[in-house]
C-alpha positions in Angstrom: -30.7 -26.6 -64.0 -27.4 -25.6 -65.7 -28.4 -21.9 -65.4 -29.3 -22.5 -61.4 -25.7 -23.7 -61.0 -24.2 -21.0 -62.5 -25.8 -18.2 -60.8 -25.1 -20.3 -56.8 -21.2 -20.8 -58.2 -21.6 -17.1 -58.9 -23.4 -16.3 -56.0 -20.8 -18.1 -53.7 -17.8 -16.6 -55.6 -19.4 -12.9 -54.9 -20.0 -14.1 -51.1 -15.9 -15.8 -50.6 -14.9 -12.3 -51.9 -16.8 -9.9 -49.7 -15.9 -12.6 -46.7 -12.0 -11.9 -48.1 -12.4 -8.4 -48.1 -13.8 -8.1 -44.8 -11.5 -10.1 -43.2 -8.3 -8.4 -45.0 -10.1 -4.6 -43.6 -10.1 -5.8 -40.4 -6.6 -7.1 -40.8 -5.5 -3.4 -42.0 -7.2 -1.7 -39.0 -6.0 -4.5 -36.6 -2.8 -3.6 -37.6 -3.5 0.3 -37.5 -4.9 0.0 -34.3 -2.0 -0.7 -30.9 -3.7 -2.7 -28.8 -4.4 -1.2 -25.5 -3.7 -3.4 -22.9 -4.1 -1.3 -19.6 -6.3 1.7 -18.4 -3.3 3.5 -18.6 -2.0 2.8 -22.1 -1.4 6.2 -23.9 -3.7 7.5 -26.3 -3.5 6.1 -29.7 -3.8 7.8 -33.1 -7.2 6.2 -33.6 -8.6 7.3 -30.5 -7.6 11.1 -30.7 -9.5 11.2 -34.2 -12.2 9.7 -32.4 -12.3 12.3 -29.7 -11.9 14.8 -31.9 -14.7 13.5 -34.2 -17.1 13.5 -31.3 -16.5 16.7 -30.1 -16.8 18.3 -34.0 -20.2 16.2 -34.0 -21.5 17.0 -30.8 -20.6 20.9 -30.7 -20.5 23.8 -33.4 -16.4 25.1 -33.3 -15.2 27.8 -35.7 -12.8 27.4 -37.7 -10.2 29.1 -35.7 -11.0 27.0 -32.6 -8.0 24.8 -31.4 -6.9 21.9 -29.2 -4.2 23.1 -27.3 -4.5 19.7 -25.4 -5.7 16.1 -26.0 -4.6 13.6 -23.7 -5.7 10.3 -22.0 -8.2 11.1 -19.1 -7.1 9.0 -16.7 -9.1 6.1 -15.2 -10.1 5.9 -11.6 -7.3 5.3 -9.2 -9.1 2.4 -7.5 -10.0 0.7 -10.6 -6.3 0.8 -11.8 -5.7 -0.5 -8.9 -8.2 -3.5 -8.8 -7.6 -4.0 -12.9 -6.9 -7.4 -13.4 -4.8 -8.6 -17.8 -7.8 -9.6 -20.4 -10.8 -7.3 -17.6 -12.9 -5.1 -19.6 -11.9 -1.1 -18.8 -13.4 2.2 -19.7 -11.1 4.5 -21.9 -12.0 8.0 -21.9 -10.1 11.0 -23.2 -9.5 14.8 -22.2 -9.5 17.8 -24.3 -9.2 21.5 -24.0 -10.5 23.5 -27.1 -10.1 27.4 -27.4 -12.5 29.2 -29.7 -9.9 31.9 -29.8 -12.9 34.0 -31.7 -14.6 34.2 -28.5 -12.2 34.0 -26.4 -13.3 31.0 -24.1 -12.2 28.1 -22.8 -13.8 24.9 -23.0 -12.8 21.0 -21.5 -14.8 18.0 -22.7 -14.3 14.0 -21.8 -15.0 11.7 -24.6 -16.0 8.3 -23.6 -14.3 6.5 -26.7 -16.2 3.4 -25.9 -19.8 4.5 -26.8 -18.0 7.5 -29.0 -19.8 10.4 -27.1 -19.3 13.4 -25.1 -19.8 12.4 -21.1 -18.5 16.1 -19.9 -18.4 20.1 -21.6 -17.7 23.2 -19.8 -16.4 26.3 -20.0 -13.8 27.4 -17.7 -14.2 31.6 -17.8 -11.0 33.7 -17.2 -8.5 31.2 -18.1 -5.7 31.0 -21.4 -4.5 27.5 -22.4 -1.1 27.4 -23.3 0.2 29.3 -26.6 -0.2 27.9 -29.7 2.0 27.2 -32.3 -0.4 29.1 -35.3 -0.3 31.9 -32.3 3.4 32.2 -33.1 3.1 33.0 -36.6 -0.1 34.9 -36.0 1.6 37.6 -33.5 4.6 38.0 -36.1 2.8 38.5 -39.1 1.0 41.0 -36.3 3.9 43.1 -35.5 6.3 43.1 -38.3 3.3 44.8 -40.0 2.8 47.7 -37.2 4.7 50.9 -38.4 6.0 51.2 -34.6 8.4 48.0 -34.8 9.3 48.9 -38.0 10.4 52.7 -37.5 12.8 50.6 -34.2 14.1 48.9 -36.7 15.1 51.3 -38.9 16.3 53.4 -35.7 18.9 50.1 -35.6 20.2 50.6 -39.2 17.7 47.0 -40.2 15.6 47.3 -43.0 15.5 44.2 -43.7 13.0 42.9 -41.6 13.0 39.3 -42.5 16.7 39.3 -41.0 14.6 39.6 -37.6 13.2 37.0 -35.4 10.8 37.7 -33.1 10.8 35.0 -30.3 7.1 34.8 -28.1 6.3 34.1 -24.7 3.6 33.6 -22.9 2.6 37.5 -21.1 3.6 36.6 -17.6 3.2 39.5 -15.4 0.0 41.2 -16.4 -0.4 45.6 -15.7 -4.0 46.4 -14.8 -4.8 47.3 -17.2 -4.2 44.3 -19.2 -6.0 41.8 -16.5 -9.2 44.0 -16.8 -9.7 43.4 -20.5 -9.1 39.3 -19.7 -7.8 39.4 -23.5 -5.4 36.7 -24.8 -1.9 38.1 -25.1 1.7 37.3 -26.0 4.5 39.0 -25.5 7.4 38.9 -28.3 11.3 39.9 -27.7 12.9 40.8 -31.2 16.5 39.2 -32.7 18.7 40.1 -35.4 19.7 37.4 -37.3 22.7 38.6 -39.4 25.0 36.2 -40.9 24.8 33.7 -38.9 21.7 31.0 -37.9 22.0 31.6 -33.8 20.8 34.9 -33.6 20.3 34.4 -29.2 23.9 36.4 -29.2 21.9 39.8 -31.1 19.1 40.5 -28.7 17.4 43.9 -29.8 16.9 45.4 -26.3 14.9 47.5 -25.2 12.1 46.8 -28.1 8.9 45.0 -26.6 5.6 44.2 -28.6 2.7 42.9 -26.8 0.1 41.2 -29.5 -3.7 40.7 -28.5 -4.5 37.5 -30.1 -8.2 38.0 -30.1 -8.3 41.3 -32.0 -5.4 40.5 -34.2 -3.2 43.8 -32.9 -0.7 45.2 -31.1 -1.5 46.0 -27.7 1.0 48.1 -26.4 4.9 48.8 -27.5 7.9 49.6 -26.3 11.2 51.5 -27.4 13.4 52.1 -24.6 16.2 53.6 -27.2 18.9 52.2 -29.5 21.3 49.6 -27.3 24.4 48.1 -29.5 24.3 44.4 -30.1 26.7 41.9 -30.7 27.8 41.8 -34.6 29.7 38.9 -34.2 28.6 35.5 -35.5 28.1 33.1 -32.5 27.6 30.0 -34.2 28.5 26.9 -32.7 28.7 24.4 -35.2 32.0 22.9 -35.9 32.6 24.6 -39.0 32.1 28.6 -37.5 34.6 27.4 -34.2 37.6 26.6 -36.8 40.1 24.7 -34.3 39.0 21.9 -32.5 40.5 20.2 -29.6 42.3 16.9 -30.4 39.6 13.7 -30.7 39.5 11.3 -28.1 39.7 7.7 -28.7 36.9 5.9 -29.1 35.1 4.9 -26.1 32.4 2.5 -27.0 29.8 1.1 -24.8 28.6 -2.2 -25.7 25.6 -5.2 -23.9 27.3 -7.9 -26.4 24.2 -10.0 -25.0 21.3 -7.8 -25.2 19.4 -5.1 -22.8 18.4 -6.4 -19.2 15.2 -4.9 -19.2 12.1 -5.7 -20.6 9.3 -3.6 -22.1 5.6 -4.7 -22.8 3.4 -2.1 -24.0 4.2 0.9 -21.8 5.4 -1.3 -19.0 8.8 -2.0 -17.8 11.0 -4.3 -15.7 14.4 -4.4 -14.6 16.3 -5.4 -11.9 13.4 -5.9 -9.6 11.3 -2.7 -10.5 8.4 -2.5 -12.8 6.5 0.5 -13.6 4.2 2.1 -16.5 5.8 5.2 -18.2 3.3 7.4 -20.7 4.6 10.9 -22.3 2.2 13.4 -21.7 1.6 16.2 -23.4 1.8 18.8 -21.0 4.1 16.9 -18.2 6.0 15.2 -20.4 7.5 11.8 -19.3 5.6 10.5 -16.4 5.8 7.2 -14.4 3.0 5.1 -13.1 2.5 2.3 -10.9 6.1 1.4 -9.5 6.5 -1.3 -7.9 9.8 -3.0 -6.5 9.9 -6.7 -6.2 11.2 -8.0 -2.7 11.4 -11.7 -2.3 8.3 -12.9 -4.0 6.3 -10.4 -3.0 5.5 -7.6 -5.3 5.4 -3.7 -3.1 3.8 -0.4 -4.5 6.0 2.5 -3.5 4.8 5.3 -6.5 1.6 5.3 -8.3 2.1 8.6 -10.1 5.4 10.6 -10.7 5.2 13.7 -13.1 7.4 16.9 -13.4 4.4 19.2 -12.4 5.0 23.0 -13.2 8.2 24.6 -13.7 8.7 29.0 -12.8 11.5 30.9 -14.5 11.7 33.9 -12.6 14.4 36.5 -14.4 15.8 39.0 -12.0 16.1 42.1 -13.9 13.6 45.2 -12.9 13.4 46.8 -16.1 9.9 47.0 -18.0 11.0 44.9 -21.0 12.4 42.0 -18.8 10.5 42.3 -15.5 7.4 40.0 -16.8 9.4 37.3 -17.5 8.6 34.4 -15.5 7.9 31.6 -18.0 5.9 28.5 -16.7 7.4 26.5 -19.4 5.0 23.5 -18.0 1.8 25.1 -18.2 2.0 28.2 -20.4 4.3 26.4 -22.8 2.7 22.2 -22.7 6.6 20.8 -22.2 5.6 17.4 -23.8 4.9 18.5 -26.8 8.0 20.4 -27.3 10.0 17.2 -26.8 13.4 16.8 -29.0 14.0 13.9 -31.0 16.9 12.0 -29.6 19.7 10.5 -31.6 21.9 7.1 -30.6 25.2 8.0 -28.8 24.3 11.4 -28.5 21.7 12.3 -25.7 21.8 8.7 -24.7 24.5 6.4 -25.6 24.4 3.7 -28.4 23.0 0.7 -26.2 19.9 2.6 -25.2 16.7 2.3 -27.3 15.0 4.9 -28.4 10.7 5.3 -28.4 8.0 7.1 -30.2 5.2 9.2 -28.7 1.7 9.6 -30.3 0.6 13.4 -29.9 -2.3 15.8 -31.2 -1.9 19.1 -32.7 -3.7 22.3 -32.2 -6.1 21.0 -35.2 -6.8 17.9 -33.4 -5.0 16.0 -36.0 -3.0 13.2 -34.3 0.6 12.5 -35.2 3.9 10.5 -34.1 6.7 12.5 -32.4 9.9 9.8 -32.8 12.7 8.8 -30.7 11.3 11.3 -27.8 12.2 8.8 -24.8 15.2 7.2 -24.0 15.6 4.3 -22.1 19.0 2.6 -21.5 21.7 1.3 -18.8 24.6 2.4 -17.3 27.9 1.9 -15.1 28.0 4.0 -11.8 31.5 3.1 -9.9 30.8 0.8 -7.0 27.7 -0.1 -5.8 29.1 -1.8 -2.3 32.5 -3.2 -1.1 34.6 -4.1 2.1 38.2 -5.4 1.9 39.1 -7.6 4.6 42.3 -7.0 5.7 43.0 -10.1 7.6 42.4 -12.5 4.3 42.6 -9.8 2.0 39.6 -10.8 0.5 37.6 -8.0 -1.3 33.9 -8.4 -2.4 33.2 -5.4 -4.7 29.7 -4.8 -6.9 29.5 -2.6 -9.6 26.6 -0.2 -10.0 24.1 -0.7 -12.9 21.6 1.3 -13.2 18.7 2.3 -15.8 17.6 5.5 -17.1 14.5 6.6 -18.7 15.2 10.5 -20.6 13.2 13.0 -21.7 14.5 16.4 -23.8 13.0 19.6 -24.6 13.9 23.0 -25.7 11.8 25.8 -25.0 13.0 28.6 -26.9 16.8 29.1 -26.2 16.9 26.8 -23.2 17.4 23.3 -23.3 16.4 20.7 -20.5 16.5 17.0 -20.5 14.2 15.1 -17.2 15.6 11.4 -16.0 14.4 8.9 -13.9 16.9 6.9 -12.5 16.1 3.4 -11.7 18.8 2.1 -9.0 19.5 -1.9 -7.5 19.5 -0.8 -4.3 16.0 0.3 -4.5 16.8 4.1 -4.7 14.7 6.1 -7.6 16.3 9.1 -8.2 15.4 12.7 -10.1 17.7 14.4 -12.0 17.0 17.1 -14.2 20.0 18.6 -16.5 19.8 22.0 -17.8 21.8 23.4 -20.8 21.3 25.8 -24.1 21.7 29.5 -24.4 21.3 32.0 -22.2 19.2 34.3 -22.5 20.8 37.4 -23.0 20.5 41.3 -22.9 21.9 43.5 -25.2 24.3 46.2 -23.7 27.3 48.6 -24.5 29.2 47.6 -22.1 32.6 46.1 -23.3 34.0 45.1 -19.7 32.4 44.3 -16.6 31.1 47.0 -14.8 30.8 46.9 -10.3 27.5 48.4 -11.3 26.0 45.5 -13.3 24.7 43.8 -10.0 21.4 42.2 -12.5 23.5 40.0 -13.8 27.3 39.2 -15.7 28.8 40.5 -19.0 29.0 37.3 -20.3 30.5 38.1 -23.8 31.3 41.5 -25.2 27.8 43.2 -25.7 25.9 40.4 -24.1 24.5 40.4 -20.0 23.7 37.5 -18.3 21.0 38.5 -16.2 20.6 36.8 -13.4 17.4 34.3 -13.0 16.3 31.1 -11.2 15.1 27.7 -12.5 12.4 26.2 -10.1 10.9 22.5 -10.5 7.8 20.9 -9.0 7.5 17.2 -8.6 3.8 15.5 -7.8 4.8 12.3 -5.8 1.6 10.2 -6.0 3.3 7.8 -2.7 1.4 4.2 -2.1 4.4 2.8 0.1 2.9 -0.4 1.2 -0.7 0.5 -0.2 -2.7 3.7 -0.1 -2.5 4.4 3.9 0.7 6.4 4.2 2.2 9.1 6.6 4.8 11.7 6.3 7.9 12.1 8.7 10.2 14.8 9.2 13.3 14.0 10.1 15.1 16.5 11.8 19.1 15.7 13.3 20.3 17.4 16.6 23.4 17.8 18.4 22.4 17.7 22.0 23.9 19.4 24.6 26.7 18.8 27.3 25.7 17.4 30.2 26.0 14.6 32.7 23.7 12.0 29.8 26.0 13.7 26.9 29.9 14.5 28.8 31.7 14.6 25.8 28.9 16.2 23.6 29.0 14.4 20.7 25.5 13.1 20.6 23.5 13.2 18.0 19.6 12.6 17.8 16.9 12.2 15.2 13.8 13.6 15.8 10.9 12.4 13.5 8.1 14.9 13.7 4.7 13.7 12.4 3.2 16.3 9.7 -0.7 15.5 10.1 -2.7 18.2 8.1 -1.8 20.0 5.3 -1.4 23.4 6.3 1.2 21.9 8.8 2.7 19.9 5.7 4.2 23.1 4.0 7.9 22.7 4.8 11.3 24.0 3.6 15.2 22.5 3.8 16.7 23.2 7.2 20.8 22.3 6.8 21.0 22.9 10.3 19.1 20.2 11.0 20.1 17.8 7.8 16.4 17.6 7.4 14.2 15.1 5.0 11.4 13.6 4.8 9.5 9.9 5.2 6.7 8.3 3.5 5.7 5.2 5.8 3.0 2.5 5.8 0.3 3.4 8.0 -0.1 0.0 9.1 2.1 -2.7 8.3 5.9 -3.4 10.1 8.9 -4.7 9.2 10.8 -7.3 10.5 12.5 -4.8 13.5 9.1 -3.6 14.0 9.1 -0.3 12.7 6.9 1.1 9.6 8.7 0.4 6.1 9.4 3.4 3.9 10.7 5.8 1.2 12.6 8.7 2.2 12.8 12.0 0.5 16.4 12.9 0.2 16.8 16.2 -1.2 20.0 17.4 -3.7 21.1 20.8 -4.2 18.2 23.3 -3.9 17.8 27.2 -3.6 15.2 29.8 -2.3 13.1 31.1 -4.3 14.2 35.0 -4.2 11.2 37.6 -5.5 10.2 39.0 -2.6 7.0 39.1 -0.4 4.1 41.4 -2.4 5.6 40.8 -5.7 3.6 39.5 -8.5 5.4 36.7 -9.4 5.4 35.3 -5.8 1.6 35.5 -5.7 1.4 33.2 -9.0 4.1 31.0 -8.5 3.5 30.1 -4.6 4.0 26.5 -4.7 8.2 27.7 -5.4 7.8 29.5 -2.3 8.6 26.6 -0.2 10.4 23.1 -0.7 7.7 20.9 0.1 4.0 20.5 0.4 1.6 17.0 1.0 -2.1 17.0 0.4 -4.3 14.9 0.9 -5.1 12.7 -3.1 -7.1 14.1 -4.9 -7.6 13.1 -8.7 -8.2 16.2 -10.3 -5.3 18.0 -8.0 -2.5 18.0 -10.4 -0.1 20.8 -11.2 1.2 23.0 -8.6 0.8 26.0 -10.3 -2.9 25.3 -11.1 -4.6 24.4 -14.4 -3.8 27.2 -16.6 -0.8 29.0 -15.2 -1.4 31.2 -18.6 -2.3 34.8 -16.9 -3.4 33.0 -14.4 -4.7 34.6 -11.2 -2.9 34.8 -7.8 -2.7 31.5 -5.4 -4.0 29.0 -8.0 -2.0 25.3 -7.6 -1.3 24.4 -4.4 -2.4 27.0 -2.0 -6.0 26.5 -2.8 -5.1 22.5 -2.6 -4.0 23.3 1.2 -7.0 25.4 2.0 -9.5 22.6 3.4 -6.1 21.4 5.6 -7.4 17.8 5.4 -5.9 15.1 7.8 -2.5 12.8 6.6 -1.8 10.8 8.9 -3.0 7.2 7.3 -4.3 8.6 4.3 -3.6 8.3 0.3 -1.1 11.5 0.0 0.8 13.0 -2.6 4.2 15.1 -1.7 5.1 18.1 -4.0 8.7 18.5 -3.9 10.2 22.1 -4.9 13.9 22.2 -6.0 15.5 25.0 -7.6 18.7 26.4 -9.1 19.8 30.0 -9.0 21.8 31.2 -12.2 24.7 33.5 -12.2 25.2 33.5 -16.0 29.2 33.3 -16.2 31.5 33.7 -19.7 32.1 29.8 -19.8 28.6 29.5 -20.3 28.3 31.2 -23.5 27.4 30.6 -26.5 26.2 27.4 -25.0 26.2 26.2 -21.5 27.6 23.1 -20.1 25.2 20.5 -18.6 24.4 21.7 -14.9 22.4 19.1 -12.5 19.6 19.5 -10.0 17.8 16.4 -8.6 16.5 14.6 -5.5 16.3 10.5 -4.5 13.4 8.4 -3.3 15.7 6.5 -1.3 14.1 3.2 0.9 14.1 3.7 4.7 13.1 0.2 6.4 11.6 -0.7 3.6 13.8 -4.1 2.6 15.1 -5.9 5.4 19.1 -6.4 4.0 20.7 -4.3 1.6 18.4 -5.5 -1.5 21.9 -5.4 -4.1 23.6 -7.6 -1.2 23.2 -11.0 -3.6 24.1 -9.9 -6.7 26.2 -11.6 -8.8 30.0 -11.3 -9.7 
């Protein structure tokens, strides 16, 4: 009997411990594992592993095949739409793998649910985006071909590990080149010297193009020994010596706390709430934005993203004439995000948030402090002073910022979505960094040196253009919208007009797509309107967003050239198709040698209807760069950007009852 009670003790003691362990297991991966809340929560580290996992289970990969992209695959639009806190929701997740042995493309879906693969195909003739391995890989390439090295030592450098090669994607391909469909790269070589920014000792006229599928050096080029800059442009406080006299401290302070509010990826503030996610490839995107009006709660966005981004550089010679980086598509801009630091990029009352990302091995891992989210003054918001009481009613401008930054090679860029309380969203993308220079002789500036500026002595600015893509996934009101152009007139003199200062609007419906292809007009003060389809305001006209368009540019290669042909969707400022989930960057899915008219002309080609139908506007804004000397060795901030600004959409100014 004694024994019998021993061994149940015993027995319950072993039974109490396993129930302990397995409840403090489930703790730990509780606690491992984010919850996911929405359809549109971001992937998490668990689930990449998982997709991975399956994929490695499901299909044989080499060991030199990569991931040059895991993201989440995102849910259906309508069942976003209808998804209602604590429903059940499917949670799938997208990958492109590149067996770089074979050089093929391949994108599968894993349903992380039931852990299995749902899609698999090969997508023939297409690159992913480089790499980072492939960087390593193509200078281990060329610094051992006897070519680069005899340039070298043509240069007086022997030391070769004084040389940094920098890659880029191949851009403009010869014939030869596109016939063998081969993965290439195309690197540009440095001298570093003495000091650590080596952009100021550009080795011109030396180009190695690497064949990543063979392992060698494609084709070369010496166009003859150029001088390069010997000086040290460092930048850091230390190499510039004298400083300018400190300011005083300026110190922004919320003594109470932020006004926003964040729960999982979801923010509110001031009236708006909206999803944000940081993609791998677009970088920091917005979802579902709504605006708050009364008690009612009105989509105006479901999807914002940067789409694709051309850098077209103006100079005809062979060794600078196929750059035209993509930096979207041929590059993956999200994952080249910068960590951002407290009153630096952002001041000291933002907050700063991490991003969960995959490398090329499928390993996942957290990128920190990548967005930024925090509020600001901006002057006056409205006022009136009465004269006859002197009374004056004056509201200051708050408004919130969400901030991406990236460098890609020498250039920096930071992308922010402005959140404002009068219901305007604004765009504003900054660009800074170093330019990217060319070596040259020249000591002064020459009449001749129409390419570009001597910015520096032995450095050209060449002259080049910065074009951006936005995808505008518009639900003003709900999924049945329009598009208006508005176009402003001065109308003539007559017997209706004596004095001939009318001036009339003209709004211009744009019903298929073909039609929807648009550019800036100045003339005419021209922009564009999203409306409802089918619901009125209180006047009785149809509530809407309006595009108002910033400083912009034309894009400048000309009709037959290359770069034209694969960058189309810079060609013009505006574009609307008809949604369409898997339409999504302008430039096409793999802007990596890519072929001509990919993106958005084959988007256009069915010319569906618009008029009352779910549509998504592509808005085009660019900036043409005449490097200048103040721009060197880094250049100051310059701004491009554009505002969603509402257009019958509120009935009152919606800022009118704010506060003292």
């Amino acid at each position: 009997m004694i024994k019998r009670l021993k061994r149940f003790l015993w027995l319950t003691i072993a039974i109490i411990v396993v129930i302990s362990f397995s409840i403090g297991l489930m703790e730990t991966l509780t606690a491992q594992q984010p919850s996911i809340s929405h359809p549109l929560t971001s992937l998490t580290e668990v689930e990449i592993s998982t997709a991975v996992s399956v994929i490695q289970r499901e299909k044989k990969l080499s060991e030199m095949a990569a991931f040059p992209l895991i993201a989440l695959q995102e849910p259906d639009k309508e069942e976003v739409l209808n998804f209602t806190p604590g429903k059940v929701f499917g949670r799938k997740a997208f990958l492109v793998i590149y067996e770089r042995s074979e050089n093929k493309t391949f994108e599968g879906i894993v349903d992380l649910r039931s852990k299995t693969l749902s899609s698999w195909k090969e997508i023939p003739s297409v690159q992913p985006a480089i790499a980072n391995s492939e960087y390593e890989l193509a200078t281990q390439i060329v610094k051992a071909d006897p070519r680069w090295q005899k340039a070298m030592q043509k240069r007086g450098i022997t030391d070769f590990e004084r040389v940094k090669i920098s890659w880029w994607a191949p851009g403009i391909l010869s014939q030869q080149e596109e016939a063998t469909g081969n993965r290439l790269c195309r690197g540009l070589s440095y001298y570093k010297g003495k000091g650590w920014n080596y952009y100021g000792s550009p080795i011109e006229g030396v180009l190695a193009t690497v064949n990543l599928n063979t392992g060698k050096v494609a084709s070369f080029i010496d166009r003859g020994n150029v001088p390069f800059s010997k000086e040290n442009w460092n930048y850091d406080t230390k190499s510039l010596g004298k400083l300018l006299s400190p300011l005083k401290a300026l110190k922004i302070l919320q003594p109470n706390g932020i006004s926003f509010q964040i729960e999982d990826n979801e923010i509110s503030w001031q009236g708006w709430k909206f999803r944000y996610s940081m993609h791998p490839r677009n970088g920091l995107m917005l979802y579902q934005v709504t605006h708050k009006d009364g008690e009612n709660i009105r989509p105006v966005l479901y999807r914002a993203s940067l789409s694709e981004m051309v850098v077209p550089y103006g100079n005809p010679q062979p060794t600078w004439s196929f750059r035209n980086a993509f930096d979207v598509g041929e590059y993956n801009l999200g994952l080249l995000a910068n960590t951002m630091e407290l009153g630096k990029e952002i001041p000291e009352n933002g907050l700063l948030l991490n991003a969960v990302f995959a490398n090329e091995q499928g390993e996942p891992y957290q990128m920190p402090k990548v967005i930024g989210i925090y509020e600001r003054d901006n002057g006056m918001l409205w006022k009136h002073y009465e004269y006859n009481t002197q009374r004056n009613d004056v509201r200051r401008s708050r408004e919130l910022v969400m901030k991406m930054t990236v460098a890609i090679d020498n250039y920096d860029y930071s992308i922010n979505w402005i959140f404002h309380q009068d219901g305007t969203l604004e765009v504003q993308n900054e660009l800074t960094g170093i330019v990217l220079a060319q070596g040259t002789a020249a000591q002064k500036q020459s009449d001749d040196d129409s390419y570009g500026r001597l910015i520096a002595q032995n450095i050209f600015g060449v002259n080049h253009q910065h074009f951006f893509n936005y995808r505008l996934d518009f639900d003003v009101d709900g999924q049945a919208n329009s598009v208006m152009e508005m176009n402003v007139k001065a109308l003539p003199m007559d017997e209706k007009n004596p004095l001939g200062n009318a001036i009339a609007l003209a709004e211009i419906p744009l019903v298929k797509e073909t039609a929807a292809v648009r550019d800036l007009d100045m003339k005419s003060s021209r922009e564009w309107m999203i409306v409802s389809a089918h619901k009125k305001n209180a006047l009785g006209a149809a509530p809407g967003y309006m595009l108002m368009p910033g400083g912009n540019s034309i894009f400048f290669p000309v009709e037959g050239s290359k770069i034209r042909e694969r960058a189309e969707f810079a060609t013009h400022h505006l574009w609307v198709t008809k949604y369409k989930p898997t339409e999504l960057y302008a430039g096409g899915d793999y802007p990596n040698q890519t072929q001509p008219e990919q993106g958005l002309p084959k988007y256009i080609a069915d010319d569906e209807a618009l008029m009352g139908e779910d549509i998504v506007l592509w808005y085009t804004m660019g900036v043409t760069h005449i490097p200048r000397s103040e721009d060197w060795p880094v250049m100051p901030v310059h701004e491009v950007g554009f505002k969603l600004v509402p257009r019958g959409f509120f009935s009152r100014n919606p800022a009118i009852n704010l506060p003292e």
